[in-house]
C-alpha positions as CSV (number, residue, x, y, z in Angstrom):
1,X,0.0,0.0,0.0
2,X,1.3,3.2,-1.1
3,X,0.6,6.4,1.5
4,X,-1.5,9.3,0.5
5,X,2.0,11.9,0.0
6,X,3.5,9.4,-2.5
7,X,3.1,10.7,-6.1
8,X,4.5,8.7,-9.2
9,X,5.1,9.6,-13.2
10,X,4.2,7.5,-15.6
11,X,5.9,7.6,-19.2
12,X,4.6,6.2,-22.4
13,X,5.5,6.5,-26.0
14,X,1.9,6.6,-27.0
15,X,-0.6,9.6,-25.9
16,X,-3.1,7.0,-26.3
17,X,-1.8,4.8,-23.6
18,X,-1.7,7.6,-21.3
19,X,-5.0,8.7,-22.5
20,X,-5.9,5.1,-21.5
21,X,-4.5,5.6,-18.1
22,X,-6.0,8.5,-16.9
23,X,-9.4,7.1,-18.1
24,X,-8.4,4.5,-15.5
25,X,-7.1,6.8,-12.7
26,X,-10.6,8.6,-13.1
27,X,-12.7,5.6,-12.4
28,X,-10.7,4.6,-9.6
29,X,-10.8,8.4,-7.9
30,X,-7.1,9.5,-8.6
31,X,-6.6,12.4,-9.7
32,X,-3.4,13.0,-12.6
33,X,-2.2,15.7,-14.7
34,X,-1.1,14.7,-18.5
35,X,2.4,16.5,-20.2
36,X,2.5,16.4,-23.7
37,X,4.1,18.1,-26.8
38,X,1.2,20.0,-27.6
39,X,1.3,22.1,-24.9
40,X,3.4,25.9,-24.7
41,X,5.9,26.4,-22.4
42,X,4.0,28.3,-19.7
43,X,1.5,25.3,-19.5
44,X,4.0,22.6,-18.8
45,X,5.6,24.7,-16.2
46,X,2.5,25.2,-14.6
47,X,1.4,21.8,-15.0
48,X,5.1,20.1,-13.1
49,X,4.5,23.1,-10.3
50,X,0.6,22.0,-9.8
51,X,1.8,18.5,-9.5
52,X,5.0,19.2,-7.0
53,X,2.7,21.3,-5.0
54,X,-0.5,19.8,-4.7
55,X,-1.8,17.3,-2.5
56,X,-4.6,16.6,-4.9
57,X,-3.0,15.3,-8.2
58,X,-0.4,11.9,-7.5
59,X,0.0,10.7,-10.9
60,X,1.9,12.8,-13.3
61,X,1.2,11.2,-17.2
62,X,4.2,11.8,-19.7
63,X,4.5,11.4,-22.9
64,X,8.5,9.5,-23.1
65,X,9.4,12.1,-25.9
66,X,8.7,14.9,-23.8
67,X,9.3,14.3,-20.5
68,X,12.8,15.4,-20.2
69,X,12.2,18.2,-22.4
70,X,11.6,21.1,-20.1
71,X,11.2,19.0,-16.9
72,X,12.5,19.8,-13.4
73,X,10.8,17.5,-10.9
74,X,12.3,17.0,-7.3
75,X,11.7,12.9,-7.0
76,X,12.8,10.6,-4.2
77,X,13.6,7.3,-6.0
78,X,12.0,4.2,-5.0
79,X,12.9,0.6,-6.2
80,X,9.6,-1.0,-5.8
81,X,11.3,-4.4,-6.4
82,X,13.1,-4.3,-3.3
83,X,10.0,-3.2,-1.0
């Protein structure tokens, strides 16, 4: 079980697949933020602050192309294979 301040990023080649995802994340009640390529600069800054900052939204969607593009997020790592 994961605790409520944990927040995760999930990449994917395929907008789809994340598209997919969040469709997911919505029926189960979690709340996620998508970064693509076709959004400007001032809304993928605003998008990695609302996800660094916010205690709503856990799950930040990302599109593999674009995710280092841009991207500052302060992470712990965590090898979930070893927990």
């Amino acid at each position: 079980m994961y605790s409520v301040e944990e927040k995760f990023l999930v990449f994917s080649e395929s907008p789809a697949t994340l598209s997919f995802i969040s469709d997911a994340l919505d029926l189960v009640g979690v709340k996620s933020l998508q970064f693509g390529g076709k959004l400007k600069r001032e809304e993928r800054q605003a998008i990695v602050t609302t996800f660094e900052t916010s205690e709503l939204y856990r799950v930040l969607l990302m599109e593999l192309k674009h995710g280092a593009r841009g991207l500052c997020v302060c992470i712990e790592y965590v090898d979930v294979w070893k927990c």
